[in-house]
N, C-alpha and C positions, 0 to 999 in steps of 0.2 A: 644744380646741374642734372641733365638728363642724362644716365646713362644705361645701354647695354652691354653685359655682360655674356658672354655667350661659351659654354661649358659650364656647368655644375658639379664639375670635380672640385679637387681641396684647392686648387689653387682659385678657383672661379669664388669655392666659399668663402674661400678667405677672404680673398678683397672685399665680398659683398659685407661681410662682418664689417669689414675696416671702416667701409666707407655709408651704411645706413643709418648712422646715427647723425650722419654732418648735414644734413639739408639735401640730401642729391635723391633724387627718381632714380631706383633701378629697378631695371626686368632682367631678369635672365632668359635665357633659351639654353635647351637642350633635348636629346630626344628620348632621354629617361624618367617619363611621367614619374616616378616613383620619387625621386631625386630631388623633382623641382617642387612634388608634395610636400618631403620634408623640410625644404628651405622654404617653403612658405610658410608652413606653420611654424618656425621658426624666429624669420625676420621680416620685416615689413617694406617686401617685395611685391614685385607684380613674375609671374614664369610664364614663357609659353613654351609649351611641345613642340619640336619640330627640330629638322635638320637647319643649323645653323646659318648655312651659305644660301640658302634658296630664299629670292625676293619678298614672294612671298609673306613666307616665315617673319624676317627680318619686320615684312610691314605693321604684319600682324601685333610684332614686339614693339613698333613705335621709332623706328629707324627714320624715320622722316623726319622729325625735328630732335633728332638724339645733337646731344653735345660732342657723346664721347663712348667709341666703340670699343671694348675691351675682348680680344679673338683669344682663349684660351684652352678651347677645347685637346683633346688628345690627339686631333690629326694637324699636321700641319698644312697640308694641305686646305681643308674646311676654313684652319682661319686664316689664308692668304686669300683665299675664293671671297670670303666673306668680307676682308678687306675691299678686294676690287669692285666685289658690288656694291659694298658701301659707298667708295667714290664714284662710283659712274654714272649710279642711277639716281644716290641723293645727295650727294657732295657732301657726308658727314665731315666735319671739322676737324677732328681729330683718332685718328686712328694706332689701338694697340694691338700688338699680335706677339704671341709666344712661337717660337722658332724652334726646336728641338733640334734637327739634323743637322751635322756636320756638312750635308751633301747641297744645304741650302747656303748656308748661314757663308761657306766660304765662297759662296760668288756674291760679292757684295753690290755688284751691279745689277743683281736682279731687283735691289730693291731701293734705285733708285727712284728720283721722282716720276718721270716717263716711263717706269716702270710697275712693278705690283707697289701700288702704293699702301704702303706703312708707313706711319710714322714712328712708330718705336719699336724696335724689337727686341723683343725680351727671350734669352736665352738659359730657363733654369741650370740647365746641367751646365753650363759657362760659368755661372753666377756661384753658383754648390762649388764647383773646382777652385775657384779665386778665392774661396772663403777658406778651405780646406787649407789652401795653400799657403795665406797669409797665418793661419793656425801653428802648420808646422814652423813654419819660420820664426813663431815664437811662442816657444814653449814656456808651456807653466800657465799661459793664458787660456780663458774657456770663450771669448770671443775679440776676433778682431777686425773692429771700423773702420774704414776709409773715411777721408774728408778732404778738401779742398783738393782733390786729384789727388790724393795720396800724401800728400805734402803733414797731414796730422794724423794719427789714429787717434781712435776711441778703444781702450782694450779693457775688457774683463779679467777680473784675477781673484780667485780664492786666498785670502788672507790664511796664512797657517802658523801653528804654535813656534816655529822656527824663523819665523821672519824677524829681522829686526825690530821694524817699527809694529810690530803688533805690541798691543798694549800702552801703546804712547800717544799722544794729540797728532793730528796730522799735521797741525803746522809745522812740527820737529822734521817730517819732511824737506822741509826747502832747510833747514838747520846741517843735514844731512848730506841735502847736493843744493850747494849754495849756486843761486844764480838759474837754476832748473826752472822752466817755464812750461809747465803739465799743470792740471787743475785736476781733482775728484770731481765726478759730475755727479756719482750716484753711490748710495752704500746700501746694499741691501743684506738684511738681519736675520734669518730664521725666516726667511722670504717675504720682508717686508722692508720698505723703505725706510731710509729713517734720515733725520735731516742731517745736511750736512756743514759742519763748523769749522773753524778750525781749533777750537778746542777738542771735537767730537774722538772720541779715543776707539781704537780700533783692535777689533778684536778678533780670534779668532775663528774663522768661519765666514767671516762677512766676506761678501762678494763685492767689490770694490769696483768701480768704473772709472775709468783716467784716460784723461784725452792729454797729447804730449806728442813731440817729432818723434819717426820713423827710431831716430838712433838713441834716444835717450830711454826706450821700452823697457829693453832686457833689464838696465839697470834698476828702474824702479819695480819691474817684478822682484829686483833681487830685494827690495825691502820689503816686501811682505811674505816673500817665503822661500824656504832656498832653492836657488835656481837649478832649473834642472840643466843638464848638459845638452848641447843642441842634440837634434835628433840627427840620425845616418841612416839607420834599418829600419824600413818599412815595409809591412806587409798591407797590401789592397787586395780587400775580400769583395770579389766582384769583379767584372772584367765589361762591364757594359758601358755606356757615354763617358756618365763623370769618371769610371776606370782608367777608361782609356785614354781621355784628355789628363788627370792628373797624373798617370804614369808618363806623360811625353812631358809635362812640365818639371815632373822632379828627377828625371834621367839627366837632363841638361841643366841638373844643379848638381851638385855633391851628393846627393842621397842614394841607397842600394834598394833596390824597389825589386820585391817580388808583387805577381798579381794573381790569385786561386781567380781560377774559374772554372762551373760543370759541365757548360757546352763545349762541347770536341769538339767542334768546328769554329766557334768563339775563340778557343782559346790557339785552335789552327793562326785564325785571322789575326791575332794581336802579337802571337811570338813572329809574325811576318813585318808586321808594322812597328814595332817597338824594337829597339836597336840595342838598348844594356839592361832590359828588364826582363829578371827571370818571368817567363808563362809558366803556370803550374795547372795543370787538369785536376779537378778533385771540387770535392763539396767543401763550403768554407765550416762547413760546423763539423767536420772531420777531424776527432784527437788524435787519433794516428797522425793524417798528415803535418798537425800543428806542432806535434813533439817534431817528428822528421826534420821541418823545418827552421828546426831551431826555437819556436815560438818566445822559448823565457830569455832569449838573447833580445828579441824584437825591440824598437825604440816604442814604436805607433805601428798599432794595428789598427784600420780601417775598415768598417763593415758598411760597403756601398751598393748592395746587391737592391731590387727593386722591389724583395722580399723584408718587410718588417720584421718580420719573426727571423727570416733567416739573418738577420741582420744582427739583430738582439739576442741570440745563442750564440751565434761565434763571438760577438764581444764580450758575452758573459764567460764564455768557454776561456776566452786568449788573454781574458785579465786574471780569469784563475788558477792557469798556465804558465804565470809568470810573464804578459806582455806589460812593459813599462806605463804606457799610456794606451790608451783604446778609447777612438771616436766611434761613431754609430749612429749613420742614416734611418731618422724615422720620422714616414710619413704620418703617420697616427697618432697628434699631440695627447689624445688619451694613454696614449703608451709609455709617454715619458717620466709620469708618476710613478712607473711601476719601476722603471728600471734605472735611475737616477744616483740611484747609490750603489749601483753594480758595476758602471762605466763613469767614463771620466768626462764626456762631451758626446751632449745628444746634438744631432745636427739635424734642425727643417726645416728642409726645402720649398715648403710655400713659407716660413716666416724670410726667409732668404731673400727670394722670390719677390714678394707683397711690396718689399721695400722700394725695389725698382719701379714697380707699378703705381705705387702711393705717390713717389716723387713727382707725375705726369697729371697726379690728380688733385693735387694739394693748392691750395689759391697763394698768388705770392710768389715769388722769384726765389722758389725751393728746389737745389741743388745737388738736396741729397736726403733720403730718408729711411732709417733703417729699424725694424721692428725687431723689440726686446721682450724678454718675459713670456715669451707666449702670446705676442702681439701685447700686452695689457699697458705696454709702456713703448716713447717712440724716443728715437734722437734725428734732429731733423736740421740741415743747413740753411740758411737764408741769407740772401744778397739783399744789403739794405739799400734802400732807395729813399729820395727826397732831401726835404732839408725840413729846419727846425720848424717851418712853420706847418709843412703837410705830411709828415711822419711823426710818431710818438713816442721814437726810442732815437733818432738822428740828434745829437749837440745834447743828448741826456748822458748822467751819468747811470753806471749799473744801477744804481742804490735808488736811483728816482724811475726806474722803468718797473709800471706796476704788471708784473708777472705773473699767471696764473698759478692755482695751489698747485705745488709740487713739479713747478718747472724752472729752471735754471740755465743761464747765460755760462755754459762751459768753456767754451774757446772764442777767441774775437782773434778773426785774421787780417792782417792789413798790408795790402799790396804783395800776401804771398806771407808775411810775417808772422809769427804766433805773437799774441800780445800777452803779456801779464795780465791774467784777469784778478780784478780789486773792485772793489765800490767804487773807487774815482773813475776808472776806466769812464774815456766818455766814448760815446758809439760814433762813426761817421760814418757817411754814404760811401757805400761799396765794400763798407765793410763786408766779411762773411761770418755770420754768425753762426754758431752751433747750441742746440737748443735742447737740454735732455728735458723727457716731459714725462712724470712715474706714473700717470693715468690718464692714456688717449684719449680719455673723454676731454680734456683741454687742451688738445691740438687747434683746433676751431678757433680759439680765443689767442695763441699764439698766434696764428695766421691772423689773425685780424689786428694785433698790435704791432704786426711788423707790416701790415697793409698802407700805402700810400693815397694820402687824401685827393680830391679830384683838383683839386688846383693844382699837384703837381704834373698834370696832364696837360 
């Protein structure tokens, strides 16, 4: 696949990471020669200099026979421009654009088809608030998946010396909650995978991945460590996009949301627009203001500022203040070795991000795909398609579909239903499958085992 990338920011690098090893042509564009130096000597790209929207430029990149436009840069505007010239002037195929502004994104008529044609738009700081949000809602966990519309999660959980089942085989699990239809997809050890049995005895520290219904969550967090009580007091350190979209979503739940911010006229504009959230003026890495505020009462403190560093000292500050829990916005995956054991949940926004992007890029009737680990690991949905004779996993049982190293069949949904996953499980069409995979380097080889043969065409 040919594609263009256009921005060489973190979100531009990251895709380009994700997706140079699978067979696809990329160039990037941007107008920071410096930038597009270092991802070149990097990755086995092609860059060109230039403002992203102008024809030109674009032709210069190779937009003539591109597959697939990817508009990512920092202006919003540049990657709608860049969109429209790409339909107008060479009818590229398939067109992505990142959206930032609430000022766009809510007229959704601008982009229909007789419209700024996009076909996808991707909204980081949308995508950052829904993750946040599904986080608080359940506590104790350090990530949480969507799948089939929501209908399954995929949730992370630190095993701790207080859990039940720590120490025992996971099959004692379903022993535990008889009739529970949740699967381990993944266990990771001292940061590494390790296979998963149901003898495999669980210890603690392992970081655990389990995919299960919406309502059956909280309970099996409570078998590996004691649960924590839901959250009510939160503090949002930050008062920018994602600030201010997760303080209008958790005011209209049950939760007590203050939100620091240092611009005076920011924090003017959000105590106007926000209806039961305290606005507080002040620096978030302020101990004054954090005792004032109560800080060691706090459930979840929140460091969403656009500052990495300011971000990573007030959560350093509010955990050793006594804040319950503390997440922490950081764009700087270099960053998150450092500070990993000082906070409780690092959160980034391009692995967030990439995921939504990946799904559009991925060969195969993929549904859903979300980057783990620092990108090094994926879980990815697919709609099966065919029948026995031009698919290679349809009328097969688990136990006969040969699956690449360190990938596994987690969830099988049928007509909306979680199935018990087993060896006999047999696969049908339209099944939806969910695919944890511990090393993206065999995503490629997923995708081609659940690919349908030409005669079912």
């Amino acid at each position: 696949m040919k594609i263009l990338i256009l921005g060489a920011g973190q979100v531009g690098r990251s895709v380009a990471e994700a997706l140079e090893h699978e067979d696809n042509d990329i160039t990037i564009v941007d107008t920071n020669a410096a930038a597009l130096r270092a991802l070149r000597e990097k990755l086995d790209v092609r860059v060109e200099v230039g403002q992203a929207s102008y024809p030109r430029v674009l032709e210069r990149a190779g937009i003539e026979d591109a597959d697939l436009l990817i508009a990512v840069t920092n202006s919003d505007e540049i990657n709608m421009v860049a969109c429209q010239v790409a339909q107008t002037l060479y009818r590229t195929p398939k067109k992505i654009a990142r959206i930032r502004s609430s000022h766009y994104l809510d007229r959704g008529a601008l982009f229909a088809p007789n419209a700024v044609p996009i076909d996808v738009l991707i909204s980081p700081e949308q995508l950052v608030t829904d993750y946040i949000f599904n986080l608080i809602s359940h506590p104790g966990a350090s990530h949480v998946l969507n799948f089939a519309n929501g209908t399954v999660q995929m949730v992370g959980v630190k095993a701790l010396h207080d859990g039940p089942m720590v120490g025992h085989e996971l099959r004692e699990m379903h022993e535990h909650m008889p009739g529970l239809k949740a699967q381990v997809a993944a266990i990771f050890r001292k940061g590494k995978s390790i296979n998963v049995k149901e003898t495999t005895l669980i210890e603690a520290d392992d970081e655990l991945f389990f995919i299960a219904s919406p309502k059956h969550i909280r309970s099996i967090i409570s078998e590996l460590r004691k649960l924590d009580k839901p959250y009510k007091r939160i503090v949002l350190a930050g008062g920018g996009n994602i600030g201010n979209r997760l303080a209008r979503l958790l005011e209209d739940s049950r939760y007590q949301v203050k939100i620091i911010e240092k611009d005076p006229e920011r924090a003017t504009k959000l105590a106007e627009r926000l209806d039961k959230t305290i606005v507080l003026e002040g620096d978030v890495a302020d101990e004054d203001l954090l005792l004032e505020e109560n800080i060691e009462n706090t459930d979840v403190f929140i460091a969403i500022t656009n500052d990495d560093e300011a971000n990573i000292l007030s959560s350093m500050l509010a955990k050793r203040l006594g804040a319950r829990r503390v997440m922490c916005l950081i764009n700087r995956l270099s960053y998150v070795d450092l500070v990993e054991s000082n906070i409780d949940i690092a959160i980034s926004p391009q692995q967030i991000t990439i995921g939504s992007l990946l799904m559009h890029v991925r060969r195969g009737d993929i549904v859903a795909v979300h980057a783990l680990r620092r990108g090094s690991a994926e879980v990815v949905e697919i709609i099966v398609h065919g029948d026995f004779k031009t698919s290679r996993v349809v009328g097969r049982r688990l136990e006969e579909i040969n699956l690449p190293p360190g990938a596994s069949i987690c969830a099988v949904l049928r007509d909306g239903v979680l199935q018990l996953v087993s060896a006999n499980l047999v696969i049908a069409a339209n099944d939806h499958v969910v695919v944890f995979v511990t090393d993206k380097r065999y995503v490629p080889a997923v995708e081609k085992l659940f690919q349908v043969g030409i005669h079912f065409f």
